[in-house]
Backbone bond lengths (Angstrom), bond angles and torsions (degrees), N, CA, C in turn:
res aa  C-N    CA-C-N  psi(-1)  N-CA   C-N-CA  omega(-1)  CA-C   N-CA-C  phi
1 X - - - 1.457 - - 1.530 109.21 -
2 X 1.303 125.69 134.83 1.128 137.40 -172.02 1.750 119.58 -103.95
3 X 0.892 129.21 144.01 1.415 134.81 -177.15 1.483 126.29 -90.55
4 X 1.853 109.17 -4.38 1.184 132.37 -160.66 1.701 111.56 -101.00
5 X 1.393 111.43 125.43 1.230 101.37 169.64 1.743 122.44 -50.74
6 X 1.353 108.55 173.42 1.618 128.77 172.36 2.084 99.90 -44.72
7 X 1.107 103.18 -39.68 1.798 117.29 -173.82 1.585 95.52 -131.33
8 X 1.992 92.88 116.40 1.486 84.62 171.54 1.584 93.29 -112.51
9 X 0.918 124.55 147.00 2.109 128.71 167.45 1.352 106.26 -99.59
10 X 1.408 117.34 160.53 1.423 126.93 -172.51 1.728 103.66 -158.69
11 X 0.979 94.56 105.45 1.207 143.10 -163.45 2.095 95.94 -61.31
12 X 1.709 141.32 91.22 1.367 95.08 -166.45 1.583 88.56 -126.88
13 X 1.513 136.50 168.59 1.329 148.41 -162.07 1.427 119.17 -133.48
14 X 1.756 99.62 -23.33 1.419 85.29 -158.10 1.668 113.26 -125.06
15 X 1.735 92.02 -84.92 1.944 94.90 169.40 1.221 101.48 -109.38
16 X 1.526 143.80 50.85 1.279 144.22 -137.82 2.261 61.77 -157.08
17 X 1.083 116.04 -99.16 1.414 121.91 -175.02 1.708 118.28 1.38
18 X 1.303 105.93 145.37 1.339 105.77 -176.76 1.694 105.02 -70.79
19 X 1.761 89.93 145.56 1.461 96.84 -166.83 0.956 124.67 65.15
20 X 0.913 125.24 24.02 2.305 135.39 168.86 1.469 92.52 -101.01
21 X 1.283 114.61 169.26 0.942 126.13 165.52 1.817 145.71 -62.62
22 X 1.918 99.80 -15.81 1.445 98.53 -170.30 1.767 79.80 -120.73
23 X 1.553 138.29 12.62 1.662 142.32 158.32 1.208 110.89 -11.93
24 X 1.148 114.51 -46.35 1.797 131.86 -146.48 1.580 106.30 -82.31
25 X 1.208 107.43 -23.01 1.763 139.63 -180.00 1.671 92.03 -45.65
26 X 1.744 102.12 -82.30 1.252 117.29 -177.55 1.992 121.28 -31.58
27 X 1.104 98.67 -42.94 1.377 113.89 -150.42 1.584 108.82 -89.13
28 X 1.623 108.20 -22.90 1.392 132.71 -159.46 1.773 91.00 -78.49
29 X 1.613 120.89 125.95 1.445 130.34 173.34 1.492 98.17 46.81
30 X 1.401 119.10 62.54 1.578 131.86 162.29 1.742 98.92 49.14
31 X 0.968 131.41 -5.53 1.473 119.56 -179.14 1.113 130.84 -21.63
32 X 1.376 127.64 -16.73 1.328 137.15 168.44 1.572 127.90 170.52
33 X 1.232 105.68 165.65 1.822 113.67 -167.70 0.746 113.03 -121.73
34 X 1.237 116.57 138.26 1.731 125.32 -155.06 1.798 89.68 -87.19
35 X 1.423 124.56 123.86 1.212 127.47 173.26 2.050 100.62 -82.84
36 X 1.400 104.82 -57.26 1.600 77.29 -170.10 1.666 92.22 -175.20
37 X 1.399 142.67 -162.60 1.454 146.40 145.73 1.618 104.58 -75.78
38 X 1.612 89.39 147.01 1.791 98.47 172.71 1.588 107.34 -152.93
39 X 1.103 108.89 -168.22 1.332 113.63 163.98 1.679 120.98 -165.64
40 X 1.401 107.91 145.66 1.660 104.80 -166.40 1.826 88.16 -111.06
41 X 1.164 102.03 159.41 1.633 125.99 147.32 1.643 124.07 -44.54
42 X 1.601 114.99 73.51 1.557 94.81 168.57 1.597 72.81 177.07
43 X 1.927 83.11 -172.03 1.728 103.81 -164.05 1.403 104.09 -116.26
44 X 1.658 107.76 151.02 1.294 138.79 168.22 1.731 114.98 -76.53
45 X 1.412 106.33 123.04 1.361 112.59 173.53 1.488 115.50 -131.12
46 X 1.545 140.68 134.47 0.731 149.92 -163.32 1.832 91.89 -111.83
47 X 1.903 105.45 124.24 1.492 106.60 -172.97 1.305 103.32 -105.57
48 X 1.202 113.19 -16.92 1.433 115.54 -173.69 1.520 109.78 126.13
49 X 1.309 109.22 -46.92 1.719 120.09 177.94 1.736 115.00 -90.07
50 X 1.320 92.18 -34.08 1.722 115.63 -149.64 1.610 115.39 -129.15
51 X 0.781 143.08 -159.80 1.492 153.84 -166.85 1.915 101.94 -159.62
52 X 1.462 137.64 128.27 1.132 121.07 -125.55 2.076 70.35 -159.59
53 X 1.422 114.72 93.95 1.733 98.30 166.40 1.505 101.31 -93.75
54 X 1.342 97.72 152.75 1.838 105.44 165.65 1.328 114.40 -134.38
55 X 0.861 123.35 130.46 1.656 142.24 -171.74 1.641 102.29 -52.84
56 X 1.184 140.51 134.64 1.811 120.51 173.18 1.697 94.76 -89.39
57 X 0.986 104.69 164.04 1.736 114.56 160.37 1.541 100.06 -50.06
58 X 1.230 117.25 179.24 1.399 132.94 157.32 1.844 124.97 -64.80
59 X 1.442 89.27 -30.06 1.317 88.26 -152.97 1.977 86.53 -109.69
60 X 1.133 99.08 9.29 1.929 98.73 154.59 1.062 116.14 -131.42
61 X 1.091 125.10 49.84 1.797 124.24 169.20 1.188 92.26 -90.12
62 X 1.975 93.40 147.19 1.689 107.47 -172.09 1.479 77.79 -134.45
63 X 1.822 108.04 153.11 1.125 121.19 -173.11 1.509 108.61 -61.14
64 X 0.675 159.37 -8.57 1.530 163.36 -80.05 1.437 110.74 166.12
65 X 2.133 117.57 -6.55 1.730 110.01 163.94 1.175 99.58 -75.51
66 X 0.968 120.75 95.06 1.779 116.15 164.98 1.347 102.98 -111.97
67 X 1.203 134.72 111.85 1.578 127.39 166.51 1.441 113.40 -86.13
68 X 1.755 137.09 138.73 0.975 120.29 175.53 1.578 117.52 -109.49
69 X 0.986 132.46 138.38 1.658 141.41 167.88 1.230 130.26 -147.57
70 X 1.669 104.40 -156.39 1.568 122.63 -179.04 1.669 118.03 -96.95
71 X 0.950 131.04 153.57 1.455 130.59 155.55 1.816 104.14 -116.84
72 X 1.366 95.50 129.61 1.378 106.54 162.50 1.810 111.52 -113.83
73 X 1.848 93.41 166.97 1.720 84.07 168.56 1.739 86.61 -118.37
74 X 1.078 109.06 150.67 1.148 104.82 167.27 1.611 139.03 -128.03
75 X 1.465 121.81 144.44 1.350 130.12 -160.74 1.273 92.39 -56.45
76 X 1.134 124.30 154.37 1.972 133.88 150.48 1.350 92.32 31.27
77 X 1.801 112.63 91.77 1.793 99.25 -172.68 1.273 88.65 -88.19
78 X 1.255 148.40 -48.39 1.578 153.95 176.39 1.660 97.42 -2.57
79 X 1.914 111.45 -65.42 1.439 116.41 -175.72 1.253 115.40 -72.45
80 X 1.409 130.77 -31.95 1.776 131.86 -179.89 1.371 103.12 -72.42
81 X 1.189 114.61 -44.52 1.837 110.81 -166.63 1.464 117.69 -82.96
82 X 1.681 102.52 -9.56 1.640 113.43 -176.17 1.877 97.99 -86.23
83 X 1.180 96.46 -52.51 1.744 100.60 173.87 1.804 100.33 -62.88
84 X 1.580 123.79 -49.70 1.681 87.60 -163.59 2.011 98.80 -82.68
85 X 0.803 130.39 32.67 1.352 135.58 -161.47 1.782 103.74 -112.45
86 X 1.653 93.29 -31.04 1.527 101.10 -179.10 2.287 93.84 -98.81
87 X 0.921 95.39 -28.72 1.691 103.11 170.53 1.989 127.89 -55.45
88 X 1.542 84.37 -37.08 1.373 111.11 -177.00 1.722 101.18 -94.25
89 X 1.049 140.84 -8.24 1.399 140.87 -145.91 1.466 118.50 17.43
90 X 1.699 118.23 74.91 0.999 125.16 151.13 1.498 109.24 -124.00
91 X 1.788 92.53 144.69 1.073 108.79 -156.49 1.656 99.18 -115.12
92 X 1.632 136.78 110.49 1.503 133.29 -170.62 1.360 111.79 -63.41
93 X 1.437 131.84 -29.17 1.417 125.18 169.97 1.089 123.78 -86.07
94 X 0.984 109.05 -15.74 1.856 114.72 -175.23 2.037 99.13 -130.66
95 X 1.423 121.33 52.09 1.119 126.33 -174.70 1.870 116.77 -56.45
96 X 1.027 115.02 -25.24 1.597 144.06 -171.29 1.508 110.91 -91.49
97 X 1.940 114.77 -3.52 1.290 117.87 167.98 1.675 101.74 -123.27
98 X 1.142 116.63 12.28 1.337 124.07 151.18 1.100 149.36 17.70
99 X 1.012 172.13 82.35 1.885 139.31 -172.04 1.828 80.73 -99.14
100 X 0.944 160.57 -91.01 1.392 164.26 146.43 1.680 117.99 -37.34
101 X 1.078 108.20 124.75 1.804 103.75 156.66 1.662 97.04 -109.04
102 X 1.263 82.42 153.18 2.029 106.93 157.70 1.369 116.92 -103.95
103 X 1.725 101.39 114.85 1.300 99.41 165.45 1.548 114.39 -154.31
104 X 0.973 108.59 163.53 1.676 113.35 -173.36 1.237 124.54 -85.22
105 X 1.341 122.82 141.20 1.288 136.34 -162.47 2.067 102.03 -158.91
106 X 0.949 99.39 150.73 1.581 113.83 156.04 1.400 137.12 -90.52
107 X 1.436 92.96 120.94 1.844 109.87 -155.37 1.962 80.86 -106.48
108 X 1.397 99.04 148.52 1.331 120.94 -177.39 1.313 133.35 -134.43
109 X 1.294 125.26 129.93 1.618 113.20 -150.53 1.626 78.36 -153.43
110 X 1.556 94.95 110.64 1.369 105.65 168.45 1.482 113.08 56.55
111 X 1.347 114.79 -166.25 2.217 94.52 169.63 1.221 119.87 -63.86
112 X 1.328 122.05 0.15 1.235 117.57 167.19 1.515 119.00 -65.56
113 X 1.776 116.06 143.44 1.356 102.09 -173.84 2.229 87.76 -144.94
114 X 1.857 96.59 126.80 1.743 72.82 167.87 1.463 89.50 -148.74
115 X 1.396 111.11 -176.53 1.317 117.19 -172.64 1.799 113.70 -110.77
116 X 0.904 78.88 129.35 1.957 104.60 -163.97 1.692 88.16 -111.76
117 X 2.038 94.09 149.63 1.221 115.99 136.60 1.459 120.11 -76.52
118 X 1.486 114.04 149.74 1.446 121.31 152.46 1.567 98.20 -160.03
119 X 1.891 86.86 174.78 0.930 111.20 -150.36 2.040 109.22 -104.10
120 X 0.956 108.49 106.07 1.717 95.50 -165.66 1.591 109.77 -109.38
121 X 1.168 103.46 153.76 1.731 103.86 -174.68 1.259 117.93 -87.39
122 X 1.551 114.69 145.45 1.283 118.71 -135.98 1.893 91.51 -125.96
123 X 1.087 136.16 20.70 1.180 149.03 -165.14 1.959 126.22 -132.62
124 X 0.900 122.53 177.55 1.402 109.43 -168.18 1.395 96.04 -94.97
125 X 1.256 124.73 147.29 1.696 129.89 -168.63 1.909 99.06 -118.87
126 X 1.390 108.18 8.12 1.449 123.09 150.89 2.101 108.39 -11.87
127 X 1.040 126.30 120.65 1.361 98.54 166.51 1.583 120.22 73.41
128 X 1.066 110.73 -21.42 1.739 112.69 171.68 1.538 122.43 -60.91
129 X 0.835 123.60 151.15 1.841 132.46 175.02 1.703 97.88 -90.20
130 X 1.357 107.77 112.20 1.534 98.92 -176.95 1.995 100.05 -109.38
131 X 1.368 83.02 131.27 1.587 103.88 -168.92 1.656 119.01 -82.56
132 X 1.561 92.73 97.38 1.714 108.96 -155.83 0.986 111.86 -51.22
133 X 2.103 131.15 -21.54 1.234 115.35 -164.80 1.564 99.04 -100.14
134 X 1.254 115.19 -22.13 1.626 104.10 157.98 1.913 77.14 95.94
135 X 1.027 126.72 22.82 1.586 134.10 170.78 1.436 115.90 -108.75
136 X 1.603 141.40 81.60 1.517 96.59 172.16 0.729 109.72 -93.28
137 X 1.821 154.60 61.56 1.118 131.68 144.09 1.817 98.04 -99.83
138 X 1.296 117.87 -18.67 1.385 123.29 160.57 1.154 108.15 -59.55
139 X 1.265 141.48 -57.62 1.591 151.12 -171.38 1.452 103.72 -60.39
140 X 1.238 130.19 -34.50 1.451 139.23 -177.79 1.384 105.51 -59.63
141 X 2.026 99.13 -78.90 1.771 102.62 -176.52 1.524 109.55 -67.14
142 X 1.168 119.19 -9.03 1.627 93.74 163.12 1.450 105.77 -70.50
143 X 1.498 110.59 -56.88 1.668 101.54 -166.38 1.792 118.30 -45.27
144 X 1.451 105.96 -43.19 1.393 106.49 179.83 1.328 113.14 -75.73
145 X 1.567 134.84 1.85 1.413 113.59 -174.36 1.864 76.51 -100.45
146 X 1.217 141.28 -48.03 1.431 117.71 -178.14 1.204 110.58 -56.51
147 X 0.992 151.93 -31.88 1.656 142.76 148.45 1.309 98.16 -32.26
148 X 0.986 143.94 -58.69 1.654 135.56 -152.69 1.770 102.69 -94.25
149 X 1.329 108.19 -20.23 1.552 86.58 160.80 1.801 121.09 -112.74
150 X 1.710 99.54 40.69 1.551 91.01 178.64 1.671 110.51 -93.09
């Protein structure tokens, strides 16, 4: 038995995005359809490996959490979200030992407003580079075009 509506969305930010490196995820045995660009409420962190969003409290939102991404719908989300769930290292019984939790929020694209999974970081962002445009595929080609002019 599943916990998922008729339409589950999945919400993605990082190497999940078309043309990132883990893209191919989505696409592999129809797993899912790219619904469109959106964006949720929270912040961009750069971990070193990964791209790391965190939700702010309520009572610290700065005009400026804008995270940007994908919405997917996805086939049999029960099987996609159980595999990226073990991908993401979140763990449902022990959610509080984490590297990521999944949880739902509303991603927004234009007046459109629906409710997506994502994936939020579950660790101290102590020391992190937080990624002002709330883009990493922006944060990427910047980093690699200064690679190309060092």
């Amino acid at each position: 038995m599943s916990d998922f509506h008729d339409e589950t969305y999945l919400f993605v930010y990082g190497t999940l995005l078309k043309g990132m490196p883990r893209s191919a995820f989505l696409y592999q045995s129809n797993r899912a359809e790219f619904v469109g660009e959106a964006t949720i409420q929270a912040r961009l962190y750069d971990t070193g490996s990964f791209p790391a969003a965190v939700i702010p409290e309520p009572d610290n939102i700065k005009p400026g959490d804008v995270l940007h991404g994908e919405v997917y719908l996805l086939h049999e989300p029960w099987t996609v979200l159980s595999t990226l769930d073990t991908i993401e290292g979140y763990n449902a019984i022990h959610p509080q030992r984490s590297l990521f939790q999944r949880t739902t929020c509303q991603a927004h694209n234009g007046e459109q407003s629906r409710e997506v999974q994502v994936y939020i970081y579950n660790q101290s962002i102590d020391g992190l580079k937080c990624i002002e445009s709330g883009s990493y595929r922006e944060y990427v080609a910047g980093k690699n075009s200064e690679k190309l002019n060092e």
